[in-house]
Every structure is written in structure tokens, then in C-alpha cells.
PDB file of N, CA, C and O in Angstrom:
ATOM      1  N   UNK A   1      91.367  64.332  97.080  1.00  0.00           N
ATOM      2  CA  UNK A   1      90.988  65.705  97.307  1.00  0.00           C
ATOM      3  C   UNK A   1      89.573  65.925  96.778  1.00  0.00           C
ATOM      4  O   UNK A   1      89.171  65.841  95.618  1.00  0.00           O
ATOM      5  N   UNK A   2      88.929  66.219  97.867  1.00  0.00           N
ATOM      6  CA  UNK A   2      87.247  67.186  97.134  1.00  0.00           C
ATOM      7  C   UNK A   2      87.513  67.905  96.628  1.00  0.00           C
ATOM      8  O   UNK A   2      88.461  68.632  96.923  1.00  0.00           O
ATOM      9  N   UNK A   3      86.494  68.079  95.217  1.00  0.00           N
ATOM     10  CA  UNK A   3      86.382  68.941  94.105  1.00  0.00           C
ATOM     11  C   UNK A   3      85.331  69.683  94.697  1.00  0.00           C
ATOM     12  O   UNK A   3      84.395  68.934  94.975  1.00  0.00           O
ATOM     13  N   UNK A   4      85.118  70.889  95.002  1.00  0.00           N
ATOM     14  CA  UNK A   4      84.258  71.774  95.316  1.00  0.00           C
ATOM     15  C   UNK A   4      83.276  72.651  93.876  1.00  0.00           C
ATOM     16  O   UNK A   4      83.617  73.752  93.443  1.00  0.00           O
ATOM     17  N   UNK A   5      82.034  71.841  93.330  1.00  0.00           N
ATOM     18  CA  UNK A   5      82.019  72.262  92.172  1.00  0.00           C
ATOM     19  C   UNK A   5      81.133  73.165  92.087  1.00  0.00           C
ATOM     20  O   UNK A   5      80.597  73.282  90.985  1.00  0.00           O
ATOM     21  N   UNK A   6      80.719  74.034  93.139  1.00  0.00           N
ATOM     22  CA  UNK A   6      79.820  75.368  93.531  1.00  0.00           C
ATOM     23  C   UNK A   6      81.220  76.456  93.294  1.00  0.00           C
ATOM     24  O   UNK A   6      81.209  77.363  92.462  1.00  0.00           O
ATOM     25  N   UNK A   7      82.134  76.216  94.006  1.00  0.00           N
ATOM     26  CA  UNK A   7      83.249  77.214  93.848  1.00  0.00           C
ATOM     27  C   UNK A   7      83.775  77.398  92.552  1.00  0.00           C
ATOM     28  O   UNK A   7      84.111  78.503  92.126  1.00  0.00           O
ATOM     29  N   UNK A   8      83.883  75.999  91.702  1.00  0.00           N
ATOM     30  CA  UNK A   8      84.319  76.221  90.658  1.00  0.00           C
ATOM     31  C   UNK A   8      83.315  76.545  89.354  1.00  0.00           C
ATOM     32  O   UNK A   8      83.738  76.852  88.239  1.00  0.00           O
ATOM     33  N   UNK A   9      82.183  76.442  89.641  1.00  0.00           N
ATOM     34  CA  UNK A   9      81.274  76.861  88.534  1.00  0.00           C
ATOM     35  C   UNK A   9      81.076  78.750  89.164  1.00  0.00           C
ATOM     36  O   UNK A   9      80.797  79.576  88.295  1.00  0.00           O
ATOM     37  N   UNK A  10      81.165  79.011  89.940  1.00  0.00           N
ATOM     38  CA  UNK A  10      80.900  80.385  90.622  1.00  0.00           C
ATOM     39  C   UNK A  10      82.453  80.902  89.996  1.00  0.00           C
ATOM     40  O   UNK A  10      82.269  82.056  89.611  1.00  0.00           O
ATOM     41  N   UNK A  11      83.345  80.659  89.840  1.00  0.00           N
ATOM     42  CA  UNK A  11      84.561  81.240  89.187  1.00  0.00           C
ATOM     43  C   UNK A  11      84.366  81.197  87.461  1.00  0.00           C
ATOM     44  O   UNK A  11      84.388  81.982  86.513  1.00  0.00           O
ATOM     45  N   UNK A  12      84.221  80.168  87.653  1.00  0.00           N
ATOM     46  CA  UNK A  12      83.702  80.360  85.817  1.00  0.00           C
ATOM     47  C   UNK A  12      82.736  81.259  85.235  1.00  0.00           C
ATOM     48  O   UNK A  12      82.780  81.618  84.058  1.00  0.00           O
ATOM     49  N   UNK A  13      81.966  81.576  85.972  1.00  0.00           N
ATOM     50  CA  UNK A  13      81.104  82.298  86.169  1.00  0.00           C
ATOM     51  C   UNK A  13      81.211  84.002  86.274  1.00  0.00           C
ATOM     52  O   UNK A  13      80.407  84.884  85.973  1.00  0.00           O
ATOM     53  N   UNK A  14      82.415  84.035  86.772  1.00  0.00           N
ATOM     54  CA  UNK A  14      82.820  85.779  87.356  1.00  0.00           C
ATOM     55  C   UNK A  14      83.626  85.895  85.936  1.00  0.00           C
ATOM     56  O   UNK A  14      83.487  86.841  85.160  1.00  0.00           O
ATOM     57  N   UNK A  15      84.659  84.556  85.683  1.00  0.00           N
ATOM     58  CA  UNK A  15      85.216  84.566  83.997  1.00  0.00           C
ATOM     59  C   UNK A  15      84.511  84.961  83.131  1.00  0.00           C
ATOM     60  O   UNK A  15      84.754  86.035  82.580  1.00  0.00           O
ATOM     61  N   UNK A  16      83.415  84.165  82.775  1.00  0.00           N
ATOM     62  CA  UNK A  16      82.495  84.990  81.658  1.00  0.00           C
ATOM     63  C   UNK A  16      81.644  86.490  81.638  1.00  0.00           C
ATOM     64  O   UNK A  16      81.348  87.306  80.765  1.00  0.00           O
ATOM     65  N   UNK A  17      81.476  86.390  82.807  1.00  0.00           N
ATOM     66  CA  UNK A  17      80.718  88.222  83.422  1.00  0.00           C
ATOM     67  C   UNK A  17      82.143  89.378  83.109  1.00  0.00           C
ATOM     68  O   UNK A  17      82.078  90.386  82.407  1.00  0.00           O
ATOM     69  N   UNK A  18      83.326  88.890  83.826  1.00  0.00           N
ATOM     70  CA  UNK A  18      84.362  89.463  83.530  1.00  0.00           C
ATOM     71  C   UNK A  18      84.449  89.848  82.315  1.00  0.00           C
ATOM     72  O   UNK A  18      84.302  91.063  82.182  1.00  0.00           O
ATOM     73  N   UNK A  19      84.639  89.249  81.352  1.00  0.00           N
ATOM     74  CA  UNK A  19      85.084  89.561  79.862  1.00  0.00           C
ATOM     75  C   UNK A  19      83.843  90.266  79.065  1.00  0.00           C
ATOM     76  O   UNK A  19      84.047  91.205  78.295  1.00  0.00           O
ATOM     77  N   UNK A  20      82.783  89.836  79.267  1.00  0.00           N
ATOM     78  CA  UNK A  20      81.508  90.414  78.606  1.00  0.00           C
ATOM     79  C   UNK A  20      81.352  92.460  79.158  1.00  0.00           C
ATOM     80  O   UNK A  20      80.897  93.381  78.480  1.00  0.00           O
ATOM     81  N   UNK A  21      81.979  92.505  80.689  1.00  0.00           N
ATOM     82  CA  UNK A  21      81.751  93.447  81.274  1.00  0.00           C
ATOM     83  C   UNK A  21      82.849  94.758  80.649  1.00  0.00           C
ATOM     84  O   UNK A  21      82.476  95.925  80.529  1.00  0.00           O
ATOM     85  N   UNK A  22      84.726  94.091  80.179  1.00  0.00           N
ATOM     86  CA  UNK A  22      85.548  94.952  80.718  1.00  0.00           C
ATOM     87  C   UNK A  22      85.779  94.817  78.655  1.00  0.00           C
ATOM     88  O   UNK A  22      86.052  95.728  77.873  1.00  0.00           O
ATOM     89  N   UNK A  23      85.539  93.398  78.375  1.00  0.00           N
ATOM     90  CA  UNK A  23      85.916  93.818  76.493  1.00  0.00           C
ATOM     91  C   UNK A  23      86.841  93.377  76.435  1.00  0.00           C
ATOM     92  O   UNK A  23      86.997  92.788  75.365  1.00  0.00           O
ATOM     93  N   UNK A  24      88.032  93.307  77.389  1.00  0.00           N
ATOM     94  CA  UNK A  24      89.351  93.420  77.830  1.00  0.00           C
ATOM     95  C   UNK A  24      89.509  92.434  78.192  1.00  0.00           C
ATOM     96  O   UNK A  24      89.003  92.194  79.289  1.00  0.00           O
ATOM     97  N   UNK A  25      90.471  91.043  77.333  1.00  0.00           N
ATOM     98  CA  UNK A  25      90.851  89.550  78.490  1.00  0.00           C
ATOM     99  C   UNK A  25      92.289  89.718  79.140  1.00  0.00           C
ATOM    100  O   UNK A  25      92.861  88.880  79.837  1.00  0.00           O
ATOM    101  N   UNK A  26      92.748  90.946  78.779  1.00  0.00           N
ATOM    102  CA  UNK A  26      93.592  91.169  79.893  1.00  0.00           C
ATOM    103  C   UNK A  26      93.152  91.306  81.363  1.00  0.00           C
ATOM    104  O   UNK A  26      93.232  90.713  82.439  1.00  0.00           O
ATOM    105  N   UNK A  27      92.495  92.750  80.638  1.00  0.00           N
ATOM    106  CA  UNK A  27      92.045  93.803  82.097  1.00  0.00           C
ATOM    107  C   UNK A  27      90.862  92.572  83.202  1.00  0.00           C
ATOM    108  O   UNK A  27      90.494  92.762  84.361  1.00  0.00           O
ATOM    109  N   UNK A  28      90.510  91.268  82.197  1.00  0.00           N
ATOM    110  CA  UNK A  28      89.454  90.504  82.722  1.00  0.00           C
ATOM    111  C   UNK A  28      90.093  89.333  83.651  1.00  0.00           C
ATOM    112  O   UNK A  28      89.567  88.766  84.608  1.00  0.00           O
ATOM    113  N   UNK A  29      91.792  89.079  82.905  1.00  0.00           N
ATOM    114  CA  UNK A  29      92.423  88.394  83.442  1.00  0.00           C
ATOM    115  C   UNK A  29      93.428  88.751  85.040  1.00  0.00           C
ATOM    116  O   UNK A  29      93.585  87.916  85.931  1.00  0.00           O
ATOM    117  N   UNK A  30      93.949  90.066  85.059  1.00  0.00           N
ATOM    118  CA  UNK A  30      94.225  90.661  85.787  1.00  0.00           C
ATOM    119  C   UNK A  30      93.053  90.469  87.301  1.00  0.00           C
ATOM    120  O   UNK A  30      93.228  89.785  88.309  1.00  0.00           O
ATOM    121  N   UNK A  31      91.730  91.482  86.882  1.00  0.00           N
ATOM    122  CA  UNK A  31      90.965  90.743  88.112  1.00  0.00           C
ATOM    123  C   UNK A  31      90.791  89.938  88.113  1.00  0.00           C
ATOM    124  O   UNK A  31      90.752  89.705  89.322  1.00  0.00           O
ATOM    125  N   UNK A  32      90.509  88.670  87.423  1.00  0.00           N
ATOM    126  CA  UNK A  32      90.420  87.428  88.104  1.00  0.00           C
ATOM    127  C   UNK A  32      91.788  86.812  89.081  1.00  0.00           C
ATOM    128  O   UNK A  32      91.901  85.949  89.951  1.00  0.00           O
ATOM    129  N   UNK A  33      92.457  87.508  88.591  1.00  0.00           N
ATOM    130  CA  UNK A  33      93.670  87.105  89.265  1.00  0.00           C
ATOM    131  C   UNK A  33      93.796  87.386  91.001  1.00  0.00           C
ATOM    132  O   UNK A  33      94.074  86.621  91.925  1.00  0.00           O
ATOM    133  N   UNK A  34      93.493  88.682  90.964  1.00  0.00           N
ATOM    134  CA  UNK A  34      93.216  89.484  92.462  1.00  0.00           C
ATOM    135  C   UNK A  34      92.013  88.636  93.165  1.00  0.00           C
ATOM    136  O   UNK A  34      91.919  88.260  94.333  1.00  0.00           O
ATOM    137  N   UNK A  35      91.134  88.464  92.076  1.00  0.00           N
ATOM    138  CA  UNK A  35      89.942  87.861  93.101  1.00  0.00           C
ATOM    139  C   UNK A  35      90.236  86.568  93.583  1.00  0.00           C
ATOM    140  O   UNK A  35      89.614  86.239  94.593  1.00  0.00           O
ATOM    141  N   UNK A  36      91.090  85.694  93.073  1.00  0.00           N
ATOM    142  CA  UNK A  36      91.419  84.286  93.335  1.00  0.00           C
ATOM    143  C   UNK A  36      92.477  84.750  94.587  1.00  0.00           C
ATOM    144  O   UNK A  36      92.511  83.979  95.546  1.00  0.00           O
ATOM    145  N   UNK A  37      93.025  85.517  94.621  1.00  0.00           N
ATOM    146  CA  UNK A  37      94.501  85.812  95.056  1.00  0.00           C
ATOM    147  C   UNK A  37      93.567  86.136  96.597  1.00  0.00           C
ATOM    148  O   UNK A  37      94.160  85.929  97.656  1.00  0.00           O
ATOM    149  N   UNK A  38      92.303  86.576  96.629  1.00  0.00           N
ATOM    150  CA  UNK A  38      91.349  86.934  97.743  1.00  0.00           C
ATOM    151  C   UNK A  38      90.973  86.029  98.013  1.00  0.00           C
ATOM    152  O   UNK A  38      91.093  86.126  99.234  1.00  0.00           O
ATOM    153  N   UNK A  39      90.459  84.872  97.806  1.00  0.00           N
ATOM    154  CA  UNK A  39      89.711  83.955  97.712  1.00  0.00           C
ATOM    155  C   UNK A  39      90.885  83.240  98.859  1.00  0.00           C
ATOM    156  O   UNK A  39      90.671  82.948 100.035  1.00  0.00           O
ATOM    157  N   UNK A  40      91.853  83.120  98.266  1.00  0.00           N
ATOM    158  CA  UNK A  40      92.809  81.396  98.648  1.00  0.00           C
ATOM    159  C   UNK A  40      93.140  82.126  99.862  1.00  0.00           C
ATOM    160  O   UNK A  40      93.096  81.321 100.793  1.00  0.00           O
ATOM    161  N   UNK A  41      93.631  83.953 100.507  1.00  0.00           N
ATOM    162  CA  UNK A  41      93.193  84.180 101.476  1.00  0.00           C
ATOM    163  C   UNK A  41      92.358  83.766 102.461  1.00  0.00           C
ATOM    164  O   UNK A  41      92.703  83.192 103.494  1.00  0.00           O
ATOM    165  N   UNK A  42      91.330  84.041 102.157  1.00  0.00           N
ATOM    166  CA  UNK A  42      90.115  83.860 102.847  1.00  0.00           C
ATOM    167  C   UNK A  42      90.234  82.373 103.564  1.00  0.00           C
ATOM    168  O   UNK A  42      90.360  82.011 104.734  1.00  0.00           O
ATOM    169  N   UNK A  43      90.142  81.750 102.410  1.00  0.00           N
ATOM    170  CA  UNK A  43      90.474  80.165 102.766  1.00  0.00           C
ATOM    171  C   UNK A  43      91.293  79.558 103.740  1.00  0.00           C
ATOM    172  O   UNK A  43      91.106  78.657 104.557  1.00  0.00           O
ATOM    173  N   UNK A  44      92.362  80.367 103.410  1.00  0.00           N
ATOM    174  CA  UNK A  44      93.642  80.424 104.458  1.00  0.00           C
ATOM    175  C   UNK A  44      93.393  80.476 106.118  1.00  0.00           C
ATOM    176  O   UNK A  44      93.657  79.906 107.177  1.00  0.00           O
ATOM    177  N   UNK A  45      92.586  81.750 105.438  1.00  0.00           N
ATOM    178  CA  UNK A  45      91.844  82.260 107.368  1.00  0.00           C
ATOM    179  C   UNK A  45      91.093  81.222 107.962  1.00  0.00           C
ATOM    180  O   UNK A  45      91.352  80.775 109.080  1.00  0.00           O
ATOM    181  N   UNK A  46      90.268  80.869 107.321  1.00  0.00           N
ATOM    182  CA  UNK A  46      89.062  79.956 107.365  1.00  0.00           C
ATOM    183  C   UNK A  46      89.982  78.584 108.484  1.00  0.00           C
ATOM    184  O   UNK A  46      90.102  78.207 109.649  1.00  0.00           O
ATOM    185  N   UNK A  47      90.356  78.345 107.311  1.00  0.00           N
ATOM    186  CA  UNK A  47      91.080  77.451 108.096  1.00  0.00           C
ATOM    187  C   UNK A  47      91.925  77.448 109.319  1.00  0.00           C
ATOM    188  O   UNK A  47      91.682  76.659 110.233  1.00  0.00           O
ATOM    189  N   UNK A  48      92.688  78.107 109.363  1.00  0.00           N
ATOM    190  CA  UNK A  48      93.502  78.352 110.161  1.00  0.00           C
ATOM    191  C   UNK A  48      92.538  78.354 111.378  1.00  0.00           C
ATOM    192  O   UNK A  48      92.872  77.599 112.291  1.00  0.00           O
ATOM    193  N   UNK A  49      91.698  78.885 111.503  1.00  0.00           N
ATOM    194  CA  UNK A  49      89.969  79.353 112.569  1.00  0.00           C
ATOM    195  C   UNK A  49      89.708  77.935 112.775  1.00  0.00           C
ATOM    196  O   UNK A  49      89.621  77.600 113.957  1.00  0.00           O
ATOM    197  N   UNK A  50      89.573  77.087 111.955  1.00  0.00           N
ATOM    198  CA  UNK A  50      89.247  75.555 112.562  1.00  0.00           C
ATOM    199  C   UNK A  50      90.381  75.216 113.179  1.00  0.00           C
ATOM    200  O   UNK A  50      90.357  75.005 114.392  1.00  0.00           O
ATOM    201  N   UNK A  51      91.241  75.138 112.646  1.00  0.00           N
ATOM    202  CA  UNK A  51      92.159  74.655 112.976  1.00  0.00           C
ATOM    203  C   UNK A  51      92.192  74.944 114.453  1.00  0.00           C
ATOM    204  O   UNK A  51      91.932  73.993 115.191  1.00  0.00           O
ATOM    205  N   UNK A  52      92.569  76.511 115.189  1.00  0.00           N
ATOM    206  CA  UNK A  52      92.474  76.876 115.956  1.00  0.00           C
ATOM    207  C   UNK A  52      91.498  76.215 116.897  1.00  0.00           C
ATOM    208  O   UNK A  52      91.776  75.498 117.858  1.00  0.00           O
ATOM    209  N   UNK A  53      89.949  76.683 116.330  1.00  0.00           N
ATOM    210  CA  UNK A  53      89.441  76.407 117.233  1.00  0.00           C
ATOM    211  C   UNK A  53      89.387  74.438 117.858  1.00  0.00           C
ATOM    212  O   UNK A  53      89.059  74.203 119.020  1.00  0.00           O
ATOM    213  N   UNK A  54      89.605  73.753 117.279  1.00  0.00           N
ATOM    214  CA  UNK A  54      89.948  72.509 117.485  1.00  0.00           C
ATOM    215  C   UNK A  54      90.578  72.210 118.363  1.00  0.00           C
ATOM    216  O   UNK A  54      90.143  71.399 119.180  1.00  0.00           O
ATOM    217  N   UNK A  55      92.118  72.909 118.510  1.00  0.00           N
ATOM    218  CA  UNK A  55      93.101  72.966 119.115  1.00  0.00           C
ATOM    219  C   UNK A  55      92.574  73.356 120.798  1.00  0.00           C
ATOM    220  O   UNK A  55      92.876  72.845 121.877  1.00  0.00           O
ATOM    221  N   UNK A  56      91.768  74.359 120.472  1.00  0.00           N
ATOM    222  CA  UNK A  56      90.973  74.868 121.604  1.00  0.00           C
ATOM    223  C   UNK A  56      90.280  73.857 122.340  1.00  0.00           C
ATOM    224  O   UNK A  56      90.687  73.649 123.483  1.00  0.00           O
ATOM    225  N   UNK A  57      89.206  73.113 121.868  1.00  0.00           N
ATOM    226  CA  UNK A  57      88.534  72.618 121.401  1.00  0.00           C
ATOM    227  C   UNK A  57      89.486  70.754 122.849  1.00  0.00           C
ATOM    228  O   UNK A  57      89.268  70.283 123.965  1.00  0.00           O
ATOM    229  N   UNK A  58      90.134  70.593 122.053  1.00  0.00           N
ATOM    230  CA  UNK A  58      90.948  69.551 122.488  1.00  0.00           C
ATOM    231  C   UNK A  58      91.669  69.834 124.101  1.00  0.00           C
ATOM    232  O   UNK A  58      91.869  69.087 125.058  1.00  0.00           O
ATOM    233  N   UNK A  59      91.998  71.670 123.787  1.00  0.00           N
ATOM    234  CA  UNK A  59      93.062  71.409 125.177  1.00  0.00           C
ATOM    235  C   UNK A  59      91.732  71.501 126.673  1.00  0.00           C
ATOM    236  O   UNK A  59      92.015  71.204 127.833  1.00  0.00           O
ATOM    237  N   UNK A  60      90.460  71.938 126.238  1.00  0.00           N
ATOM    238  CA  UNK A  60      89.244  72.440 127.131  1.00  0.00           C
ATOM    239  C   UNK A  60      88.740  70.535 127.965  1.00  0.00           C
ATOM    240  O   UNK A  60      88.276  70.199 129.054  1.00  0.00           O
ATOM    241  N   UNK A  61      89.145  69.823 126.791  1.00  0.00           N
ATOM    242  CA  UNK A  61      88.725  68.652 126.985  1.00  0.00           C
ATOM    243  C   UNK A  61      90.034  67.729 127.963  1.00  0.00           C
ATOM    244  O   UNK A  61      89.902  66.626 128.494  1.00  0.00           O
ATOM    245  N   UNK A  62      91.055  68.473 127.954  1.00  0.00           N
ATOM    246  CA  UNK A  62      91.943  67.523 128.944  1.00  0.00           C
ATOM    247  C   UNK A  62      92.156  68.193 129.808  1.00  0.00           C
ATOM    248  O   UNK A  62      92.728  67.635 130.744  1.00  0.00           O
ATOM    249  N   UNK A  63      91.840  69.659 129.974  1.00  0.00           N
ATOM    250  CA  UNK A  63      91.629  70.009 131.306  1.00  0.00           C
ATOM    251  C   UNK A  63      90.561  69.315 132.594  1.00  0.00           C
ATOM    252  O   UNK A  63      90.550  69.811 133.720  1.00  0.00           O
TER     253      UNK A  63
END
């Protein structure tokens, strides 16, 4: 599995802004939670869109 280490230094990143911003490692933990919970969404979509279009992609070619 690729380690994506732009994504993961950019999360570490919203971690430390988070806590400096809210004081709170709850209230800091909570959004990070939502924002990841957005994220693996997104991803989801993302994919699914290749996926798709591939599929597309393949049936254009045996026509």
C-alpha cells in the first residue's frame, strides 16, 4: 500500500492548528474526527468516478 505523505503531514497539520485554535483536545478531537469522516468520503467518490469512468472507458472500446 502507498503511503500518501502530503495527506498525512496536511492532517497533522490541521491536528496542531486544531488544538492551538479551540484550547480544547476534545472539542479539537471531535473535528478532526468529522474532517477525516469527510475526507474518506470524498475518497470514496473519487474513486468510485475512476472506477466508473474505466468501466466506461472499456465498454466504448468493445463496441
Amino acid at each position: 500500500m502507498k503511503v500518501n505523505w502530503k495527506h498525512i503531514i496536511t492532517i497533522i497539520l490541521v491536528c496542531l492548528l486544531l488544538k492551538l485554535l479551540t484550547g480544547s483536545f476534545l472539542m479539537s478531537l471531535g473535528i478532526l474526527i468529522l474532517l477525516l469522516l469527510a475526507d474518506n468520503l470524498i475518497m470514496r467518490y473519487e474513486i468510485k468516478k475512476q472506477i466508473e469512468e474505466r468501466m466506461k472507458d472499456l465498454d466504448n472500446e468493445e463496441a
